[in-house]
N, C-alpha and C positions, 0 to 999 in steps of 0.2 A: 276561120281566121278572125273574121269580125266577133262571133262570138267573144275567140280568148281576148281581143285586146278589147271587150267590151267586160270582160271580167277583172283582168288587169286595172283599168280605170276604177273601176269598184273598191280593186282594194286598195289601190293610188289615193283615193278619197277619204276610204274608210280609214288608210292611217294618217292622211293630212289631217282628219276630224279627232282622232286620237291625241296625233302631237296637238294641235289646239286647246285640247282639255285641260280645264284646270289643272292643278296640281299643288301636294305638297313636297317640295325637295330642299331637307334645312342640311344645306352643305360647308364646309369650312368657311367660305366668303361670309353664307349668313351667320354661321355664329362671330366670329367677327363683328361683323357689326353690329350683334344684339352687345357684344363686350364694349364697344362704342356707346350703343345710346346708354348702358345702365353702367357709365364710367361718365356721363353728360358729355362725352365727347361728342353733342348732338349735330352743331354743323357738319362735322368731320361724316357721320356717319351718314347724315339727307343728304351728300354728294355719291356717294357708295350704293347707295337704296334706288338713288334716279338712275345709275349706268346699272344695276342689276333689275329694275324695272325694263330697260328700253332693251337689255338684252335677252330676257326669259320673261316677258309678260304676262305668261299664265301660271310662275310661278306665285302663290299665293303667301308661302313665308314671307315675300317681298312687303305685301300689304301690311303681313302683321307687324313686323319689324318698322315701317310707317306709321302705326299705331302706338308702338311702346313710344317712338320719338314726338309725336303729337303730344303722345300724354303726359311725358316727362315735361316737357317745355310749359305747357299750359296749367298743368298743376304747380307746380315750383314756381311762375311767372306770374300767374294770374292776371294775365295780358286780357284785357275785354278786347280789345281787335282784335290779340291772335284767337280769340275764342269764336270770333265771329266768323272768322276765316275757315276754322282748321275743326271746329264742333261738329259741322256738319260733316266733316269726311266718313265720322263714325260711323253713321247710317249707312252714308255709300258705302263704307265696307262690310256692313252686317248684309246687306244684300247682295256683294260682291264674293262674300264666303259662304251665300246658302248655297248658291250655283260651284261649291268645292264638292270632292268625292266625297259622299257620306262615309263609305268602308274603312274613313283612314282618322284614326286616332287623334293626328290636327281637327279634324271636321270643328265636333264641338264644341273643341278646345278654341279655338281662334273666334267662337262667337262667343262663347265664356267671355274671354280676355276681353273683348270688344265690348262688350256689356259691361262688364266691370270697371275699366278703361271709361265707359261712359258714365257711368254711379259715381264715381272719382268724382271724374271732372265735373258733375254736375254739384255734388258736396262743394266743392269749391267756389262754383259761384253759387252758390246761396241755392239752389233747386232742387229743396229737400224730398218732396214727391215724387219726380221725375228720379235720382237716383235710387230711392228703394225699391222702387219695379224694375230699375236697370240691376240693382244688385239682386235682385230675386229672381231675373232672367238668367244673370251669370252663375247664379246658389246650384239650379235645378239643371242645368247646361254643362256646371263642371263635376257636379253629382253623379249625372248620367253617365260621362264619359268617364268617369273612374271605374263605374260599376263595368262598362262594356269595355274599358282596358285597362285592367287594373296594373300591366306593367309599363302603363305609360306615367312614368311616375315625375314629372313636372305638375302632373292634375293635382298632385299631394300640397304643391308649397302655395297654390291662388287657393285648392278648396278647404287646406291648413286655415291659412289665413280668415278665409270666411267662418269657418266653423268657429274659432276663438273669438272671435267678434259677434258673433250672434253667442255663442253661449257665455256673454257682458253685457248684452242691453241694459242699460236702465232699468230699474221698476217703471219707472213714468213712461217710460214708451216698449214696456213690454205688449203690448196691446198691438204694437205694429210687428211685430215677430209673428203673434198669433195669427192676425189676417194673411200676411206674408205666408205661413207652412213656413215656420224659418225653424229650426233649430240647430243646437251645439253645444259644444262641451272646450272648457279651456286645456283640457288634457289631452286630451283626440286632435283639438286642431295643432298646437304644438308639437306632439310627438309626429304628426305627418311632415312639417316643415324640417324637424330635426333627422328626420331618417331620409327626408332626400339629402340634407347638405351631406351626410353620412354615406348614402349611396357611392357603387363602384360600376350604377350599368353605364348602357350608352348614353341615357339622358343624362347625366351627372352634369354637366356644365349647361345644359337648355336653358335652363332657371336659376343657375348658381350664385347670381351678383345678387340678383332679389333674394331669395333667399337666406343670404348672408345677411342683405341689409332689413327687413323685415326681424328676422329670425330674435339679435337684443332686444326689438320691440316688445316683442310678445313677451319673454322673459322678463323685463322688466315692467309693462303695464299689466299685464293681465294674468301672469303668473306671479308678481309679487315679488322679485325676486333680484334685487341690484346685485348684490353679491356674483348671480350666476350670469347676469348680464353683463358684466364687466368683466368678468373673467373669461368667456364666450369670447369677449371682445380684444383681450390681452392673448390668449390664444390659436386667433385664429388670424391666417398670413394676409389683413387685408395690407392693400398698395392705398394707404391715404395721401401718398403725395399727388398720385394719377389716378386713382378712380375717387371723382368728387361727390359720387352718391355715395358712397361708404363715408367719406371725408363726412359728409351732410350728418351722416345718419350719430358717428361716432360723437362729432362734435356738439352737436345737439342732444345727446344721452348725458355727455360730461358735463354740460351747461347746467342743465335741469337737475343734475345732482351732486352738483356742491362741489364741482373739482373743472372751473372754469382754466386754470390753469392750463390741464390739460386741452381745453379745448382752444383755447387758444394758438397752442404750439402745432395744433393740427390744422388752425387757418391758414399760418402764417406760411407753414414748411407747403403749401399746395405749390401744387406745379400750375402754370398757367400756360393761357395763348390762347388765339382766335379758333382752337380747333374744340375750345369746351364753351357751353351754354355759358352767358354770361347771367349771375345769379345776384339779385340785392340780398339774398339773405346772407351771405357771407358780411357786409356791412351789418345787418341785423346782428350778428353772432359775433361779429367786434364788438360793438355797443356793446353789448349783454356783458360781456367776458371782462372790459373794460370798468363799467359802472360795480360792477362785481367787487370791482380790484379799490373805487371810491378815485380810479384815475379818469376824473372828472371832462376835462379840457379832450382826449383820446377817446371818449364815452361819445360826447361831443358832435365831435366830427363826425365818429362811424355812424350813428343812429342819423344824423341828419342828413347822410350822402343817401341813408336804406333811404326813408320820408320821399327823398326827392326824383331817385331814379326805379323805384318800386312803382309797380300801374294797379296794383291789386286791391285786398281790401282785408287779409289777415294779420294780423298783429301791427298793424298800422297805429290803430289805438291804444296798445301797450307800448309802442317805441314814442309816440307822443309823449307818453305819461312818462316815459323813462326824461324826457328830453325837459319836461315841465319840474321833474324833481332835482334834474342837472341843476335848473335855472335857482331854483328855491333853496339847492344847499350851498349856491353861491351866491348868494341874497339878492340879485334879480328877479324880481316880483315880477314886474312889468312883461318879462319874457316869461315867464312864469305862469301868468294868465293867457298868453297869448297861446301859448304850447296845450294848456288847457283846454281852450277852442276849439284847439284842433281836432283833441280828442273828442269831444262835442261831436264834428262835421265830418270827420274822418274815417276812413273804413267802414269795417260790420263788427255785428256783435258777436258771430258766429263760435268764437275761440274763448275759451272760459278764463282767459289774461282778457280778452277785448271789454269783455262782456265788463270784467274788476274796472277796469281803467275808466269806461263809462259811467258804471255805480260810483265811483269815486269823484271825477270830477263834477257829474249830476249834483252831488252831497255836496261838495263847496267844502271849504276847509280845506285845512293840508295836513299831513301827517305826522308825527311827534319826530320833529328832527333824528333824535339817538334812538325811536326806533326804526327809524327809516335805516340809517348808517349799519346799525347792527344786523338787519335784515338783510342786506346788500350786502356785506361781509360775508356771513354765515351761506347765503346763498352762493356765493362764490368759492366756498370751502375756506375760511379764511375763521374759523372760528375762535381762536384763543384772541386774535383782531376782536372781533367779536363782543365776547366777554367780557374783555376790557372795557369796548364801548359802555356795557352796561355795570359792570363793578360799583358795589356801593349804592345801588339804585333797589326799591321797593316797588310795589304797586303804589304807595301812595304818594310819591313823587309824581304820577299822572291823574292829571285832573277828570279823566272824562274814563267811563266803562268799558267800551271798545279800547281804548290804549293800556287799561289796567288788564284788562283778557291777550290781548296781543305781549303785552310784557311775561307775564305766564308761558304762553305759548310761545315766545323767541327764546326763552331760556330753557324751556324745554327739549325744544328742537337742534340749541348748541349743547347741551348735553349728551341728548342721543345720538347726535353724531360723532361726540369724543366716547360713545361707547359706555357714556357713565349713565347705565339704564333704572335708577333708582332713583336717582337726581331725574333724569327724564320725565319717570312717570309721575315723580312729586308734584312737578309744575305743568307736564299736562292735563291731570286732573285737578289742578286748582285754572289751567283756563276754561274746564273744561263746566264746572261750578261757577264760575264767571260767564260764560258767553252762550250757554247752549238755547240761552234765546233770543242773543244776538242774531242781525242779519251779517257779520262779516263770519268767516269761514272757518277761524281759529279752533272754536271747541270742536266742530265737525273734525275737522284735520286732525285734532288730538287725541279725539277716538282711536281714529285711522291708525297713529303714532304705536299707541299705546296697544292696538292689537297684534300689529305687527311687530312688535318687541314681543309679545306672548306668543304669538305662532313661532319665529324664529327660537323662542325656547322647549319648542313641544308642548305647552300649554294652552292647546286648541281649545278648551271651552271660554275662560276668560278671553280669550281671543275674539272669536267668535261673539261673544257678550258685547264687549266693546265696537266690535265692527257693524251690530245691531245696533248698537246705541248711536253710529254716527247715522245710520239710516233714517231713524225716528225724529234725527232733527231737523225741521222745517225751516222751510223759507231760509235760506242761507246763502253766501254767493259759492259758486262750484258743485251747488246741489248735486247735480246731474254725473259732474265726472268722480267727486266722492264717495257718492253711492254706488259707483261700478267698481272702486277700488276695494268697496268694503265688502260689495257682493261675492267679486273675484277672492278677495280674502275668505269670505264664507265656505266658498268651494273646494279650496285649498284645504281648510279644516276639517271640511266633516270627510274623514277618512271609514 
């Protein structure tokens, strides 16, 4: 008798020590609130995370789901308290997922993500060393786990991602791939991202909201390809009034490409309330959309609500300069210098807008009024505006070389965007004869222009010609991210 009830205990033990075991179990509640944090309904979903923490605490999806919401907030906010606070959980959780069951397809996925998750964040604030080993831990981590479950196909839309980004490095810092064992291809990582949004297995929704929101990205930076990016974007069923990371993603695609209109109708239609991350880039992205529009006073206010209630240090420097040019085209000098300053003592340089803003106010001067006006028009979609601005005007109405290459180059660029690709190419090869040994970015960008008109016509070698010639030019500002668009263009051509 002692015997059995001494065997009994054994196995009393042995499954009390089982149920204790870690685990992965991602059940309707977790997906849920993964559709929470990647909709930034971030508070809503850290009250969800703590009662499924306290009531299955070896569930380990719990942690990872703590992680996406960490990261989202910290990346987006660029809060140094909340960095100080909430950086360090990362570790704790790369420790707290090595003690998970190796056997299970989460395993190395959830120190992927965590590593990756930590390369972000550390991009972010400025800690460029520390994130390339954290991205080279998450490269070889979510490699492995594809190769050991290839139908775990969530691994496809982080090791997507990774692979088109490494196969765009810079020239200039290809030398860190090399050390790194990094490599990639912008076809291969794309087409992984696109066949999970495509998938009908059971992961189909694990990764879905990322995926979606990444997926324009790629399309449009590193494939080249606005056209297909906005059409991605016009047919597929996002909820931009209630998922504000799509909101984020959309609106900032239409900013940056000449149809702020759009972008604005998707600020303004969000749904709000205390249950979504509160965001200063949404003021950033009024500014923008506004100054766009030359609605000066509305420009105004939003940039300077972003300035005031933003902790971070990305595009701080560009919303200064936006704020300095407000001042300058409403002939307040006085604020005009001060807004200057800012840009001086303000933020980083990390963002190739931060980086201009600095070079500019550094230089002293200010910018050729009508081509400022016309620049802000055009960037806004707003081109026959535009054209008008400049109607009747020469290069020799400008007194100084950069403003004769920029005049080139602005009339170029409202050209090819009314589609009139001859007129285009007239005047970006004449900024391109004007500036290609300037330090501002125009003839570089006209390259660019100018290959991408030849690609989009099947004309892959002058394509290509061009996109080498913007590579060759030195010293310029946006070196670094023109020369991945031109590179990216290279790869697209050579078929």
């Amino acid at each position: 008798m002692r015997k059995l009830l001494l065997f009994i205990g054994i196995i009393l033990l042995a499954s009390n020590s089982i149920i204790a075991q870690q685990q992965y179990i991602w059940n309707e509640k977790s997906q849920q609130i993964y559709e929470s944090i990647t909709s930034l309904r971030i508070p809503e979903a850290r009250k969800n995370i703590a009662i499924e923490i306290k009531s299955n605490p070896n569930n380990l999806v719990n942690q990872m789901l703590e992680s996406y919401a960490d990261f989202y907030e910290l990346f987006l906010n660029e809060d140094i308290a909340e960095y100080h606070k909430l950086n360090p959980q990362f570790e704790k959780r790369i420790k707290l997922f090595e003690t998970g069951p190796k056997n299970s397809p989460f395993y190395l996925y959830s120190l992927g993500l965590e590593y990756l998750h930590k390369s972000l964040i550390a991009i972010r604030f400025d800690k460029t060393w520390d994130a390339a080993w954290d991205f080279r831990k998450a490269y070889f981590l979510l490699k492995d786990n594809r190769k050991a479950y290839p139908n775990f196909t969530p691994n496809d839309v982080y090791f997507g991602i990774m692979t088109t980004v490494v196969g765009t490095i810079p020239k200039g810092y290809q030398w860190i791939a090399n050390i790194l064992g990094l490599s990639g291809k912008i076809s291969e990582g794309n087409a992984m991202v696109l066949k999970y949004i495509n998938s009908k297995d059971e992961y189909n929704k694990r990764s879905r909201n990322e995926a979606l929101f990444v997926y324009p990205y790629l399309l449009m930076n590193f494939e080249g390809s606005q056209k297909k990016a906005f059409a991605f974007i016009e047919s597929t069923s996002y909820d931009f009034k209630k998922n504000h990371m799509h909101a984020y993603m959309a609106a900032n695609l239409y900013l940056n490409h000449q149809q702020s209109g759009k972008a604005l109708n998707i600020v303004q239609q969000m749904e709000n309330g205390p249950a979504y991350l509160p965001l200063p880039f949404w003021n950033l992205e009024l500014g923008y959309a506004y100054i766009n529009e030359l609605k000066l006073d509305k420009a105004l206010k939003s940039l300077t609500d972003f300035t005031q209630t933003f902790k971070g240090k990305f595009y701080v420097k560009d919303a200064y300069e936006r704020l300095s040019w407000i001042a300058y085209m409403q002939g307040d000098m006085k604020k005009a210098e001060a807004y200057r300053k800012h840009v001086l003592n303000s933020g980083n340089q990390v963002t190739d807008a931060d980086k201009q803003a600095f070079q500019n106010a550094k230089k002293g001067g200010w910018p050729n009024a009508t081509l400022l006006k016309a620049r802000l028009l055009s960037d806004g979609g707003y081109q026959t505006a535009a054209l008008n601005v400049l109607a009747g005007k020469t290069s020799n109405d400008f007194s100084n070389e950069a403003d004769k290459t920029e005049f080139a180059y602005r009339l170029g660029r409202i050209y090819d965007l009314m589609d009139q690709e001859e007129l285009a190419i007239k005047f970006y090869k004449s900024a391109i004869e004007k500036g290609a040994h300037q330090p501002e970015y125009f003839a570089a960008r006209a390259a660019i222009q100018i290959g991408n008109i030849y690609e989009n016509n099947g004309q892959y070698s002058k394509a290509i010609e061009h996109y080498n010639q913007c590579i060759e030019m030195k010293d310029h500002a946006f070196k670094n991210s023109l020369d991945q668009k031109a590179k990216s263009g290279i790869q697209r051509c050579v078929k």
